[in-house]
PDB file with SEQRES, HELIX, SHEET and CRYST1 records, atoms N, CA, C and O in Angstrom:
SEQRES   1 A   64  UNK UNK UNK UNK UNK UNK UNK UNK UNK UNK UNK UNK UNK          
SEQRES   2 A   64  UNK UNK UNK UNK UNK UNK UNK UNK UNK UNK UNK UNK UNK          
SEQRES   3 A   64  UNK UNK UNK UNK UNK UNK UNK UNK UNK UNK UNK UNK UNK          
SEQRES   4 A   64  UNK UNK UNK UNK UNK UNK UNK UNK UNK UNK UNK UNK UNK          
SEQRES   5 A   64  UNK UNK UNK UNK UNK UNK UNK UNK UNK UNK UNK UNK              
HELIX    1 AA1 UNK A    2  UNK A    7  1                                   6    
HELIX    2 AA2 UNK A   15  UNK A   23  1                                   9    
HELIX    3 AA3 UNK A   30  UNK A   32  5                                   3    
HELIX    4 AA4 UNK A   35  UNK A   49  1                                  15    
HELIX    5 AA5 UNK A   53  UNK A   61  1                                   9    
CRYST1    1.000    1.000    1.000  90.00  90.00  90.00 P 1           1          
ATOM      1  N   UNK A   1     107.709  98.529 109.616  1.00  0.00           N  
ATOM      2  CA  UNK A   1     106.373  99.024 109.411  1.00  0.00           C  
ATOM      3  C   UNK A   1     106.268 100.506 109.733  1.00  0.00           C  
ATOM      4  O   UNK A   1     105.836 101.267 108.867  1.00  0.00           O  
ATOM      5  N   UNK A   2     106.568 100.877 110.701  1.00  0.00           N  
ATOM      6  CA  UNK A   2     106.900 102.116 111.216  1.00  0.00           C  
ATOM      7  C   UNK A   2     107.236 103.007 110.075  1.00  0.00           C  
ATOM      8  O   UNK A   2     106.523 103.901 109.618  1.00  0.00           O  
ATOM      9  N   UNK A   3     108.500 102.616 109.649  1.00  0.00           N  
ATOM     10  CA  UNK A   3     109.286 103.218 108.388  1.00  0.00           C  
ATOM     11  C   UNK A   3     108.633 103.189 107.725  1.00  0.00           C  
ATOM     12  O   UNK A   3     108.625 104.366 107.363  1.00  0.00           O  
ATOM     13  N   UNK A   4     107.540 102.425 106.831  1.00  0.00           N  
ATOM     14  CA  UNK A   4     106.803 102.232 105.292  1.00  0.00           C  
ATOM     15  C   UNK A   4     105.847 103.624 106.388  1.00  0.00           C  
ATOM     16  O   UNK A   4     106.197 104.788 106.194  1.00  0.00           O  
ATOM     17  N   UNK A   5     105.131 103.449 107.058  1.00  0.00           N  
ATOM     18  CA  UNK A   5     104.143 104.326 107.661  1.00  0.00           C  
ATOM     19  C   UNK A   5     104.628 105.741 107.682  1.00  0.00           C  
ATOM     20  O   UNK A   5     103.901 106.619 107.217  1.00  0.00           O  
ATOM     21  N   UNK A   6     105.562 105.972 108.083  1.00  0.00           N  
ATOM     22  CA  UNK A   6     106.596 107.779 108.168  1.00  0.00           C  
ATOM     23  C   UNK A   6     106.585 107.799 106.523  1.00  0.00           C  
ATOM     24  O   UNK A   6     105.662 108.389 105.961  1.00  0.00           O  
ATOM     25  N   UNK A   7     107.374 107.304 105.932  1.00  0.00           N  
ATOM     26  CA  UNK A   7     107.771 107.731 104.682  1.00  0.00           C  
ATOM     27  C   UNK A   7     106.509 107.656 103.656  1.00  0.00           C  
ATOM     28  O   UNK A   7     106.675 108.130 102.533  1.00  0.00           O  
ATOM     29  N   UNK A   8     105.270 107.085 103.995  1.00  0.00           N  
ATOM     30  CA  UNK A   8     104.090 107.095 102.829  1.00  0.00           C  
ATOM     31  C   UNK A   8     103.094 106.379 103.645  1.00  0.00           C  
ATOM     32  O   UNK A   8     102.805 105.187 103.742  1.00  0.00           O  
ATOM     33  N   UNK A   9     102.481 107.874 104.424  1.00  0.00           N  
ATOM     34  CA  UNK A   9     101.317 107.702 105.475  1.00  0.00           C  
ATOM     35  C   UNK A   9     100.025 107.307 104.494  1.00  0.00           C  
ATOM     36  O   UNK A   9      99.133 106.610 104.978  1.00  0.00           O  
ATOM     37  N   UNK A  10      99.950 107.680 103.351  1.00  0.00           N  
ATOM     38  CA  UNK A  10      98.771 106.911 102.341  1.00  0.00           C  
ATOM     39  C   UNK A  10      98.721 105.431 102.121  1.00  0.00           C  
ATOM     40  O   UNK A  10      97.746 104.753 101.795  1.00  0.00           O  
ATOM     41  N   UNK A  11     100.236 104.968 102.413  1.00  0.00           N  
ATOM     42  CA  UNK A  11      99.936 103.230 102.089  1.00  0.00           C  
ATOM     43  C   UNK A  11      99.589 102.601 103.333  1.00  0.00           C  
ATOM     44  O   UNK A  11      99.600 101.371 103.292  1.00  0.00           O  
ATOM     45  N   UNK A  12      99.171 103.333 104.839  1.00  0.00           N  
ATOM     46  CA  UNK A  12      98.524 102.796 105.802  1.00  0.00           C  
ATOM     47  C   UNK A  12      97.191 101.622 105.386  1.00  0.00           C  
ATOM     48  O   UNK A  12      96.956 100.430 105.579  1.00  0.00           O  
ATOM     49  N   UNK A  13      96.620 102.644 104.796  1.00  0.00           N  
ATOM     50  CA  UNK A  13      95.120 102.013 104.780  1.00  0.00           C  
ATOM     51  C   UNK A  13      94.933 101.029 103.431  1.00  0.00           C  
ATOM     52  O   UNK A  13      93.829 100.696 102.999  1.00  0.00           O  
ATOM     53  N   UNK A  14      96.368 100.580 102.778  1.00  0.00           N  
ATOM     54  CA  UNK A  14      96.438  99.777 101.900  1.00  0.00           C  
ATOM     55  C   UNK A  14      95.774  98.172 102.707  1.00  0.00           C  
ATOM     56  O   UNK A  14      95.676  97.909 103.905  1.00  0.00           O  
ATOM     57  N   UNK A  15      95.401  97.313 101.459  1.00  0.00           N  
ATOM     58  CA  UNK A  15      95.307  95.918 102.304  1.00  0.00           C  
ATOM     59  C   UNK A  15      96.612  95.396 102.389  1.00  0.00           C  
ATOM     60  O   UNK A  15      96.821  94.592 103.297  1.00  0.00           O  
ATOM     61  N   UNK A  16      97.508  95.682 101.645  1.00  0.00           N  
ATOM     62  CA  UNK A  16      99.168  94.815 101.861  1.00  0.00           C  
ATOM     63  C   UNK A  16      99.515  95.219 103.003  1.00  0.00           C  
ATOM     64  O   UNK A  16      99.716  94.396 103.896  1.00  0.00           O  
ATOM     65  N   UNK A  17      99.663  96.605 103.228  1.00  0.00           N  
ATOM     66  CA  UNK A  17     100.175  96.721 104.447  1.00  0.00           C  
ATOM     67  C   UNK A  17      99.413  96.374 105.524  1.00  0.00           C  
ATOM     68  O   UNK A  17     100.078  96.083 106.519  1.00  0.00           O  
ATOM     69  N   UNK A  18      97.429  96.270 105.720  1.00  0.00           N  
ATOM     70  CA  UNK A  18      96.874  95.569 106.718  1.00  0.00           C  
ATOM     71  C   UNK A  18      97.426  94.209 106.512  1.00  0.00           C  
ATOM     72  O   UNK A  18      97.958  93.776 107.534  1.00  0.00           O  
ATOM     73  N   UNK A  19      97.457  93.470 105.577  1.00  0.00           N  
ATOM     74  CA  UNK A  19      97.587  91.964 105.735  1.00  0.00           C  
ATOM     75  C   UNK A  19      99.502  91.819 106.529  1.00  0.00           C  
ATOM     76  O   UNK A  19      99.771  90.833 107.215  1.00  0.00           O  
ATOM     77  N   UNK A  20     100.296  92.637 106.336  1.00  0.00           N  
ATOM     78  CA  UNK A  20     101.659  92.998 106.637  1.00  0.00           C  
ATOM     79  C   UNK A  20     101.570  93.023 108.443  1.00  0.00           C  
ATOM     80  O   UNK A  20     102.060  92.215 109.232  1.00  0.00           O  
ATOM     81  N   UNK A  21     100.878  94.077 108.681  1.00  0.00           N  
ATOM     82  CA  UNK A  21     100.729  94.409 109.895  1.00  0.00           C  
ATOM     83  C   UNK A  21     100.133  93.238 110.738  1.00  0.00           C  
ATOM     84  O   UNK A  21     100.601  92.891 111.822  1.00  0.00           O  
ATOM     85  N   UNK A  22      98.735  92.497 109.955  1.00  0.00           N  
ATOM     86  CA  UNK A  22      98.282  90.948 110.949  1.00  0.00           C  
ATOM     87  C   UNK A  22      98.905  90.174 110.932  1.00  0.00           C  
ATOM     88  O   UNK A  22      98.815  89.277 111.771  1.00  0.00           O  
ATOM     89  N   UNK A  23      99.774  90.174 110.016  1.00  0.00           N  
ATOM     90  CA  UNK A  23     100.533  88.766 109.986  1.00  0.00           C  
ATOM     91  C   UNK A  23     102.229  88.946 111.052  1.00  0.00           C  
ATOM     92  O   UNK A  23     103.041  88.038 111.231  1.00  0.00           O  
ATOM     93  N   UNK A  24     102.311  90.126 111.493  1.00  0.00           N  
ATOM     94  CA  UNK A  24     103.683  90.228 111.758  1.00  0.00           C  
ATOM     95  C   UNK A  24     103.307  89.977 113.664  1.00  0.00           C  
ATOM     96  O   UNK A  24     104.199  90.154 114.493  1.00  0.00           O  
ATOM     97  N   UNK A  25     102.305  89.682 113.947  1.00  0.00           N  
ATOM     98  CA  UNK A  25     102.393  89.476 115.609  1.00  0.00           C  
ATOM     99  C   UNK A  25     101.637  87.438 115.222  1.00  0.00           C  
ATOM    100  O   UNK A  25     101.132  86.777 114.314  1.00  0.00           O  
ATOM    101  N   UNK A  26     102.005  87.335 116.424  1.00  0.00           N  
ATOM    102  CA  UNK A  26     101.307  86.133 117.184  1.00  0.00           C  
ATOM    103  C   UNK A  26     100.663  86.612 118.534  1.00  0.00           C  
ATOM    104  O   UNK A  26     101.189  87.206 119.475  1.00  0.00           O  
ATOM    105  N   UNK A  27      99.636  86.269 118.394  1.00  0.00           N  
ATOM    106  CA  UNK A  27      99.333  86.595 120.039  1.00  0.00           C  
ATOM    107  C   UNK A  27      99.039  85.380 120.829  1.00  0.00           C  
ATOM    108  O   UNK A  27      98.637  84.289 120.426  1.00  0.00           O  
ATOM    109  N   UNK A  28      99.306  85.759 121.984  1.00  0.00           N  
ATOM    110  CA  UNK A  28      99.140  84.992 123.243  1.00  0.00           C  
ATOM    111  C   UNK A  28      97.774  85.195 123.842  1.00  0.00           C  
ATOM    112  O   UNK A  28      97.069  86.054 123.313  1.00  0.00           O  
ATOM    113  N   UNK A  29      97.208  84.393 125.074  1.00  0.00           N  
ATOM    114  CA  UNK A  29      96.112  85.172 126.060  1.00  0.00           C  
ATOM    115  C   UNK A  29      96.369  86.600 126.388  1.00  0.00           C  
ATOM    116  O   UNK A  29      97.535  86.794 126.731  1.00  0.00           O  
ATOM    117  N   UNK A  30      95.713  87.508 126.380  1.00  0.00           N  
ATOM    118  CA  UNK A  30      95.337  89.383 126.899  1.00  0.00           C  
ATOM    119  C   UNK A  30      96.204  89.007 127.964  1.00  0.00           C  
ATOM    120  O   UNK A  30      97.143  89.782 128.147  1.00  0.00           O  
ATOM    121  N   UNK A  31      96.109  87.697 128.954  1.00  0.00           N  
ATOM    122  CA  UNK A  31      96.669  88.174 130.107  1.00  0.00           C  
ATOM    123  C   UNK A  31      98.076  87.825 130.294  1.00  0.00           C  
ATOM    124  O   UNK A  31      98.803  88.057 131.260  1.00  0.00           O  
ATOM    125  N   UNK A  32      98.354  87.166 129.083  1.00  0.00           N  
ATOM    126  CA  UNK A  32      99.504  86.837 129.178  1.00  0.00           C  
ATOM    127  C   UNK A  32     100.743  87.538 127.958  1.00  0.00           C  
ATOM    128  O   UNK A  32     101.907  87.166 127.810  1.00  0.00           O  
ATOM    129  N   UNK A  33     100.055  88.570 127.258  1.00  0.00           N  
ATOM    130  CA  UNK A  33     100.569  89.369 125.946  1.00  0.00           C  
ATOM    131  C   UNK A  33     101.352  90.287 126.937  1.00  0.00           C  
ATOM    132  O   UNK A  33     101.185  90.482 128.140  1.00  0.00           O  
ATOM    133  N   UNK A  34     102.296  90.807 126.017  1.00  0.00           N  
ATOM    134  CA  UNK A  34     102.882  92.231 126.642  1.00  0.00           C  
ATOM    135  C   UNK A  34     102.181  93.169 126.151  1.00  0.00           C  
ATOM    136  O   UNK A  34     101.819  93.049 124.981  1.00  0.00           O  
ATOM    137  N   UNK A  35     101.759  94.489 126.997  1.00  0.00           N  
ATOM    138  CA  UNK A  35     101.310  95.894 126.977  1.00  0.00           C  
ATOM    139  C   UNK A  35     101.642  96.246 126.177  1.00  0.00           C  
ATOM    140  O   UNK A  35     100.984  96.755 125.270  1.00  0.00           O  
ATOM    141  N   UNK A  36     103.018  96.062 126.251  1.00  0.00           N  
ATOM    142  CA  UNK A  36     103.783  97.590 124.493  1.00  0.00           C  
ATOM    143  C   UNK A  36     103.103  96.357 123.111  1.00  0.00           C  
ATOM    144  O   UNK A  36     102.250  96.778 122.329  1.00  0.00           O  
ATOM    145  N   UNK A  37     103.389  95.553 123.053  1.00  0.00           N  
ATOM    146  CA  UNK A  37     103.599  95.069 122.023  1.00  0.00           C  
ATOM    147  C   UNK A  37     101.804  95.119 121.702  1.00  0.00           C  
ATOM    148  O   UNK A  37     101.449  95.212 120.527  1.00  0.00           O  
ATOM    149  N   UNK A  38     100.942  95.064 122.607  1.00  0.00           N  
ATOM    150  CA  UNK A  38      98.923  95.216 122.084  1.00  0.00           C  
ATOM    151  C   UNK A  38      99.368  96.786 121.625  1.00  0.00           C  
ATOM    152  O   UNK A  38      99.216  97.148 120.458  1.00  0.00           O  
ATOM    153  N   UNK A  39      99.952  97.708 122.694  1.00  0.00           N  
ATOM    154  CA  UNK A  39      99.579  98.975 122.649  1.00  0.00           C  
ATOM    155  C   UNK A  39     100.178  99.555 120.699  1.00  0.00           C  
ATOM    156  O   UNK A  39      99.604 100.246 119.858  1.00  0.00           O  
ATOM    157  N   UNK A  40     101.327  98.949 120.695  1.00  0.00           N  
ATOM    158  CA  UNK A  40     101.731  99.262 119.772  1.00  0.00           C  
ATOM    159  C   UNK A  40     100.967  98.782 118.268  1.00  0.00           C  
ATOM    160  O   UNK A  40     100.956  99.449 117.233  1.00  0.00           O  
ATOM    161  N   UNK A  41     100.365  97.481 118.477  1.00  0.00           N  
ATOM    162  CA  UNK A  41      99.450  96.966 117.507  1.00  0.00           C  
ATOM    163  C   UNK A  41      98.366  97.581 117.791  1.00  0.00           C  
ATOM    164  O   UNK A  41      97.678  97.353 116.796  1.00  0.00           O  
ATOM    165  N   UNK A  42      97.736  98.224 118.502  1.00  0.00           N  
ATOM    166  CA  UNK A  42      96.635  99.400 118.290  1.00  0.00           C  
ATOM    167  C   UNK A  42      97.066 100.569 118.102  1.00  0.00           C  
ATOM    168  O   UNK A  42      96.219 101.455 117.982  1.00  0.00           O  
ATOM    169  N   UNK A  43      98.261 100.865 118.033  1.00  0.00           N  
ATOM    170  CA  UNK A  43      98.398 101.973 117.080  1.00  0.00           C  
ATOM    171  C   UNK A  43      98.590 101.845 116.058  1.00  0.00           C  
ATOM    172  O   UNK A  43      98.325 102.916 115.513  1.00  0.00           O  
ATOM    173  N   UNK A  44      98.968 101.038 115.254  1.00  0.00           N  
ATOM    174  CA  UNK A  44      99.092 100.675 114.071  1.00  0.00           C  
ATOM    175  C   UNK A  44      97.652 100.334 113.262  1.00  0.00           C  
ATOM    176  O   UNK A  44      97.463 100.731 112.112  1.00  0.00           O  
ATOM    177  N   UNK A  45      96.948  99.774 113.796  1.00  0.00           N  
ATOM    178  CA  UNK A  45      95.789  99.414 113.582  1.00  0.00           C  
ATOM    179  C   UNK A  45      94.371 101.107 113.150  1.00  0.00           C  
ATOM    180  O   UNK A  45      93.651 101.528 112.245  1.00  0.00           O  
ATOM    181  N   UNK A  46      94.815 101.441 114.633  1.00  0.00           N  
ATOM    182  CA  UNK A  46      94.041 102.826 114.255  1.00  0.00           C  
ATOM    183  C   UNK A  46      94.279 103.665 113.305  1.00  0.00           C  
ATOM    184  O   UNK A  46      93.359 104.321 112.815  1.00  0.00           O  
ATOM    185  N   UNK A  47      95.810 103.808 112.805  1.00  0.00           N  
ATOM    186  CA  UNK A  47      95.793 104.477 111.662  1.00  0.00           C  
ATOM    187  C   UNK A  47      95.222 103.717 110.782  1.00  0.00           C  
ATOM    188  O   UNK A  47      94.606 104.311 109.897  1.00  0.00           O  
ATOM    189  N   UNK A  48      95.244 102.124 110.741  1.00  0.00           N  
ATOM    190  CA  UNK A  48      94.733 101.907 109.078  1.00  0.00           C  
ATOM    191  C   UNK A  48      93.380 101.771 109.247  1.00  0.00           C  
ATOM    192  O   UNK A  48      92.644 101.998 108.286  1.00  0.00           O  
ATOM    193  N   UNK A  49      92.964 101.467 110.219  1.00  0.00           N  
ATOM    194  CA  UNK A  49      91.580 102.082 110.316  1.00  0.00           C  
ATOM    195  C   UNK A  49      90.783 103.466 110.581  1.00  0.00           C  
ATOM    196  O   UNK A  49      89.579 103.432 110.327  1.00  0.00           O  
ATOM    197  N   UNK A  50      91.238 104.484 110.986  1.00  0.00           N  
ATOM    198  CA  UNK A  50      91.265 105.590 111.117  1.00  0.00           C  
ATOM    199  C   UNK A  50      90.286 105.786 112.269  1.00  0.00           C  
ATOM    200  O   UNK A  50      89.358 106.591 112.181  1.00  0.00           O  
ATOM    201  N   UNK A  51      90.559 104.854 113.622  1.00  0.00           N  
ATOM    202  CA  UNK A  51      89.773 105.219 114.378  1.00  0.00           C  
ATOM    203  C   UNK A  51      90.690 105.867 115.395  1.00  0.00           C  
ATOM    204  O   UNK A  51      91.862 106.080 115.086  1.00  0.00           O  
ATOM    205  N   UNK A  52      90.235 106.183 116.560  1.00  0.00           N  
ATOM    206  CA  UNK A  52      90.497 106.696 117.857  1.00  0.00           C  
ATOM    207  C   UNK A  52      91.415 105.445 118.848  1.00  0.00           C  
ATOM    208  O   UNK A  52      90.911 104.410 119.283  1.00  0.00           O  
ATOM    209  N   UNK A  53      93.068 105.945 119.068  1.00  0.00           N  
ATOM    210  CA  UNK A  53      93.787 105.248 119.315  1.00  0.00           C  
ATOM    211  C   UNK A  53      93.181 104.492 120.659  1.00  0.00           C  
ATOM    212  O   UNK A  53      93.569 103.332 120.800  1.00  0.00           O  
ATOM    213  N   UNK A  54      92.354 104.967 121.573  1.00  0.00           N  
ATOM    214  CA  UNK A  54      92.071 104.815 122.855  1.00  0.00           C  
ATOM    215  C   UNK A  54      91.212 103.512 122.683  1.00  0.00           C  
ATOM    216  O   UNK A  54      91.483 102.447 123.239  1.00  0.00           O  
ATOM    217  N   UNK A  55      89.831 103.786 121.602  1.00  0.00           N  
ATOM    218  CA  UNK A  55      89.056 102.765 121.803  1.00  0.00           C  
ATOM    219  C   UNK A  55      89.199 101.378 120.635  1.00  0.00           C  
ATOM    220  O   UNK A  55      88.468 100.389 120.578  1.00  0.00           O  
ATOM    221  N   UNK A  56      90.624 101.779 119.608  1.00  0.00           N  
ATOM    222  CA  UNK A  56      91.406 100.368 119.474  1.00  0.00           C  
ATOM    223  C   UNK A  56      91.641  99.745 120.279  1.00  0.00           C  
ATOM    224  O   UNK A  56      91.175  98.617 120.439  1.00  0.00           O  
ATOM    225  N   UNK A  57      92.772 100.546 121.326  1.00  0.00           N  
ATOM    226  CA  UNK A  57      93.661  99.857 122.164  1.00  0.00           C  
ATOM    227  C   UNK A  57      92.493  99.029 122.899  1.00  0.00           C  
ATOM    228  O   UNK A  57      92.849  97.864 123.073  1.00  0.00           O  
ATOM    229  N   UNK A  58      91.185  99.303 123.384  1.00  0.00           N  
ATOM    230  CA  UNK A  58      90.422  98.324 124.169  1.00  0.00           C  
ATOM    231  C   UNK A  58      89.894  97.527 123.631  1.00  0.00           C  
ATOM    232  O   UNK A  58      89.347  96.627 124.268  1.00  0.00           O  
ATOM    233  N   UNK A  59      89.856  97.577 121.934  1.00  0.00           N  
ATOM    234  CA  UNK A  59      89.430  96.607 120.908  1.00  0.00           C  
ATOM    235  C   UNK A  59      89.737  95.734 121.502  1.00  0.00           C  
ATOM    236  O   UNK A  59      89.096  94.917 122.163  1.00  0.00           O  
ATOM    237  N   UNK A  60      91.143  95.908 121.217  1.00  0.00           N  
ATOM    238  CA  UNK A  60      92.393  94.703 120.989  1.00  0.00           C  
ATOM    239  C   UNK A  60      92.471  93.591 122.095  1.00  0.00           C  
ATOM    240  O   UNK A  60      92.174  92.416 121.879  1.00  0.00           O  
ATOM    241  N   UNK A  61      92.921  94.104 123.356  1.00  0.00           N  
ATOM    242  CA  UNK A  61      92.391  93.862 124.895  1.00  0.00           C  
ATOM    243  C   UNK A  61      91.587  92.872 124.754  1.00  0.00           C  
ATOM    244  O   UNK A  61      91.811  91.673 124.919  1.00  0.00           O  
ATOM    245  N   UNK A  62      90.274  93.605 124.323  1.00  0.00           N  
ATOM    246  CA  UNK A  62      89.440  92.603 124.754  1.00  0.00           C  
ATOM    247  C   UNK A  62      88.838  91.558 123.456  1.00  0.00           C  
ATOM    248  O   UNK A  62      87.843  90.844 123.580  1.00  0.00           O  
ATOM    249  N   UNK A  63      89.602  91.648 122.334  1.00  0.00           N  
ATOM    250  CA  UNK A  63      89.338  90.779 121.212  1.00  0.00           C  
ATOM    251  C   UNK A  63      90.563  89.292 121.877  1.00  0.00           C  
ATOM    252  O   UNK A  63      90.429  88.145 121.451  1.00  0.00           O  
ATOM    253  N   UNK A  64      91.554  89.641 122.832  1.00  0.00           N  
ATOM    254  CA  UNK A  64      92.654  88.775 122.817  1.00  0.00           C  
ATOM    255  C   UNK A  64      92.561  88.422 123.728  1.00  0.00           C  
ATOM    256  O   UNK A  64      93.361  87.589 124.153  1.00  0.00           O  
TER     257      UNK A  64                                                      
END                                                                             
């Protein structure tokens, strides 16, 4: 994902690559997820949404 994202930052905000990006985690309970792995799915997320990496990352947190 990373790679499709570097090499063609326009197909972020595609739906293939959102539906790509939800489908590639499982999550667990917030309290029982790993840090990198939310932190890293809110960065991914904020680019295809084009918000502010900070108040994804607490999306996420507290959506899980």
């Amino acid at each position: 994902m990373v790679k499709r994202l570097y090499n063609n930052p326009e197909e972020v905000t595609t739906e293939s690559f959102k539906n790509t990006v939800k489908n590639s985690f499982e999550w667990t309970n917030a309290k029982r997820e790993d840090i990198f792995v939310m932190s890293f799915y809110a960065w991914l997320k904020s680019k295809m949404t084009k918000t502010p990496i900070y108040k994804t990352t607490l999306d996420v947190i507290k959506d899980n």
